[in-house]
TORBA-380319 format. One record per residue (C-alpha): residue in one letter; x, y, z; residue number from 1. Coordinates in Angstrom, 3 decimals. Last residue first. Layout:
REM TORBA-380319
<site residu="A" x="X" y="Y" z="Z" num="NUM"/>
...
//
This chain:
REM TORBA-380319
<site residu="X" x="161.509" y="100.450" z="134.103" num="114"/>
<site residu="X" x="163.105" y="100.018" z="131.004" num="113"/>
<site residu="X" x="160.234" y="99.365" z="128.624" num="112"/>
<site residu="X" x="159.333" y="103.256" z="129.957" num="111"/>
<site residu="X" x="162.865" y="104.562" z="128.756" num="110"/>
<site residu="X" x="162.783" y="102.339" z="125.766" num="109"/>
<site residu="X" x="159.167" y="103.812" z="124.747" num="108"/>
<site residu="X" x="160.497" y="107.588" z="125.479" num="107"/>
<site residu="X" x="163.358" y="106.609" z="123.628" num="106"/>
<site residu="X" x="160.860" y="105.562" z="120.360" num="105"/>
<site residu="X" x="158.918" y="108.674" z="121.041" num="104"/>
<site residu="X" x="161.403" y="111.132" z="121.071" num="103"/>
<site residu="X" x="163.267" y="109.957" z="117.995" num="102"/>
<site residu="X" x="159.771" y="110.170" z="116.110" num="101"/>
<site residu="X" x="159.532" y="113.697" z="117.038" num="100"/>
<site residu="X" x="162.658" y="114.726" z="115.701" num="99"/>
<site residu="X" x="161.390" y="113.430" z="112.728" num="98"/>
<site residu="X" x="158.727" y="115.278" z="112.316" num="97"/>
<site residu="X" x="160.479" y="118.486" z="113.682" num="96"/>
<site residu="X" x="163.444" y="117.810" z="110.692" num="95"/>
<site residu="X" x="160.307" y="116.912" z="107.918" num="94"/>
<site residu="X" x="159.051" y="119.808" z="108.861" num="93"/>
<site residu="X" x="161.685" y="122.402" z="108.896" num="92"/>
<site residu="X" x="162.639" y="120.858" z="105.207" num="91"/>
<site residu="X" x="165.407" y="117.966" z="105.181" num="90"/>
<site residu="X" x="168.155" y="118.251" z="102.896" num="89"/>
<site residu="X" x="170.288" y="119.710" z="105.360" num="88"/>
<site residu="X" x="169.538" y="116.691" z="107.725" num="87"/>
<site residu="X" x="170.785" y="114.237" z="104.862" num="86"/>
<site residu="X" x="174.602" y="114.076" z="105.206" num="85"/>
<site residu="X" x="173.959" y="114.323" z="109.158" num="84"/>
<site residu="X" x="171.705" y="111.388" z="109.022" num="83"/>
<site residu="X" x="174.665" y="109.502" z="106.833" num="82"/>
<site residu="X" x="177.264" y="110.889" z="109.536" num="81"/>
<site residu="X" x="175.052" y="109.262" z="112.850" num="80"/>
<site residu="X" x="174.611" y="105.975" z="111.086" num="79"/>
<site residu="X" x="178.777" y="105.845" z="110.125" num="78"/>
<site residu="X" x="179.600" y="106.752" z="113.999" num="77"/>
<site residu="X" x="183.097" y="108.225" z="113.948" num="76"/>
<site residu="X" x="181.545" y="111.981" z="114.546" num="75"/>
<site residu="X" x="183.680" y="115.074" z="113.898" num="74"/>
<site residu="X" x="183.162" y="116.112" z="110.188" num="73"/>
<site residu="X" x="179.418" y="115.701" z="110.361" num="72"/>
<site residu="X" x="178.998" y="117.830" z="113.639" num="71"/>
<site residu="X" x="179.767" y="120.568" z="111.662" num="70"/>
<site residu="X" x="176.318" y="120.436" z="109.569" num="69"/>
<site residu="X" x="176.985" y="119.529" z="106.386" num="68"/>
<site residu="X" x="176.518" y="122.168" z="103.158" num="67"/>
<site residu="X" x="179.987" y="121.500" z="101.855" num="66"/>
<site residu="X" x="180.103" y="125.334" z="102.326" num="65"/>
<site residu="X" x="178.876" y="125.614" z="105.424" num="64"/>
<site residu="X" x="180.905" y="122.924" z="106.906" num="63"/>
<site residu="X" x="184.608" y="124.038" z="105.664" num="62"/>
<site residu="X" x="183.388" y="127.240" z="107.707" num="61"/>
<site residu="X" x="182.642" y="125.440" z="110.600" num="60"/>
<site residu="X" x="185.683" y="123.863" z="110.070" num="59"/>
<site residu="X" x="187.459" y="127.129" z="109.892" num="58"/>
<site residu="X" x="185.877" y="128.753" z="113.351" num="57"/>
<site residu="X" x="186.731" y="125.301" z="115.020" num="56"/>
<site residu="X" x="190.502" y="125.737" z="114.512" num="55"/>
<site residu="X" x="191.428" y="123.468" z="111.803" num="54"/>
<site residu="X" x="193.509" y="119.820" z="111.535" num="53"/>
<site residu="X" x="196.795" y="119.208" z="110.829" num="52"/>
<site residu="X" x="198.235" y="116.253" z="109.379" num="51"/>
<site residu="X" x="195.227" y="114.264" z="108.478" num="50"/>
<site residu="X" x="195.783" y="113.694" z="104.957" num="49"/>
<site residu="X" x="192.121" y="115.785" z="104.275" num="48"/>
<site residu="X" x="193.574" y="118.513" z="106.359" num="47"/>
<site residu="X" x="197.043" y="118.606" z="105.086" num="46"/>
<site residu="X" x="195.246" y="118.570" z="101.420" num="45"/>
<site residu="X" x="193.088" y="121.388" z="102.105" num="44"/>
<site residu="X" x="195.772" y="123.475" z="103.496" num="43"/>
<site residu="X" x="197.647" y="122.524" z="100.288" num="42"/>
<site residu="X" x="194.547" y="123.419" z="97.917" num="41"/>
<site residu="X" x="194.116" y="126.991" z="99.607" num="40"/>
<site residu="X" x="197.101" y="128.324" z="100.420" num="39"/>
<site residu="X" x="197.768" y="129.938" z="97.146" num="38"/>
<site residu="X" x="193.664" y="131.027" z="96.638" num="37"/>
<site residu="X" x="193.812" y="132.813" z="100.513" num="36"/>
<site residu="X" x="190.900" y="130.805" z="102.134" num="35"/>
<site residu="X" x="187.760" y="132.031" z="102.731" num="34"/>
<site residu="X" x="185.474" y="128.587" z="102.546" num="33"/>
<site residu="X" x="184.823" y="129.186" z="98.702" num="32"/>
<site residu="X" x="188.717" y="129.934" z="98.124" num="31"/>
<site residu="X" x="189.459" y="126.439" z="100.579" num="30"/>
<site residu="X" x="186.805" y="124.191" z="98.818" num="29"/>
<site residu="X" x="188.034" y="125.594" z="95.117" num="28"/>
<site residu="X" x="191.728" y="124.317" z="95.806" num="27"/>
<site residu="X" x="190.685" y="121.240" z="97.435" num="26"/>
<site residu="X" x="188.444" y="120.159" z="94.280" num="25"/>
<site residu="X" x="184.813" y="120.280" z="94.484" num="24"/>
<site residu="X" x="182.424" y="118.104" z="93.667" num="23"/>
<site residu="X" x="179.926" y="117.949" z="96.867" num="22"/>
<site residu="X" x="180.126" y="114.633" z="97.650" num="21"/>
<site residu="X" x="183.827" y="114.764" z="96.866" num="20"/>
<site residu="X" x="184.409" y="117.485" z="99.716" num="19"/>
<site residu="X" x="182.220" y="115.725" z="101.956" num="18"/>
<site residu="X" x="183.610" y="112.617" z="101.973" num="17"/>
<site residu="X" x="187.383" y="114.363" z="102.530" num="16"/>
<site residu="X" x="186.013" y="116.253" z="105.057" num="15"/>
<site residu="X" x="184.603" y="112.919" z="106.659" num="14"/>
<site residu="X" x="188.100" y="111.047" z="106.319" num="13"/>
<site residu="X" x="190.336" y="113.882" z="107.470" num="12"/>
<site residu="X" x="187.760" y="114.744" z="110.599" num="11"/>
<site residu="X" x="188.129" y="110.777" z="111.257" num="10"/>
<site residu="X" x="191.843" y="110.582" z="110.981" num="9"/>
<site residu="X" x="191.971" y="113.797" z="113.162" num="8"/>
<site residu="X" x="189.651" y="112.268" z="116.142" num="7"/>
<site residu="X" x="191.710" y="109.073" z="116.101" num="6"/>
<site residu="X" x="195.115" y="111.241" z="116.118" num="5"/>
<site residu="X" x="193.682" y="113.015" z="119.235" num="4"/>
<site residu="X" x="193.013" y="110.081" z="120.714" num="3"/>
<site residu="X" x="196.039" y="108.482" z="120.462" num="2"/>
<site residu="X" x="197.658" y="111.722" z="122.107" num="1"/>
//
């Protein structure tokens, strides 16, 4: 149960982030991401206060249009959320360029390893 209520105060924190990163009120966040417009702002708000949090179909939603990859809302590691933040910025490229870096340095800390 204490996990659970870890993994909700970080989704609440990290949608919350992304909401204001992007500009947008609760109310506009849950008519962009398909909610009805009198729910909208409330179920916001008991997501962002950590009271309930959304079937995986509506934070993926959420995601798209705060233009984060889901993975954002979930992790509790700060370095892992601000490459998130930036990933969608990134062109194909730049994304298999660095990708490509990442392999490298753990293939040298694999082979330091041995």
């Amino acid at each position: 149960m204490a996990e659970r209520k870890a993994n909700s105060k970080i989704f609440s924190t990290r949608l919350a982030q992304a909401r204001e990163r992007a500009g947008l009120s609760q109310k506009q966040l849950g008519i962009l991401a398909g909610m009805d417009p009198s729910v909208a702002s409330p179920r916001i708000n008991q997501y962002e206060r950590g009271r309930h949090e959304p079937q995986a179909r509506t934070a993926k939603e959420l995601a798209e249009v705060l233009g984060v990859p889901p993975a954002f809302l979930y992790t509790d590691d700060e370095l892992l959320a601000e490459l998130l933040l930036r990933w969608g910025d990134l062109s194909l490229k730049a994304k298999k360029q660095l990708l490509k870096e990442v392999e490298a340095e753990s293939a040298k800390k694999v082979r330091g390893a041995r």
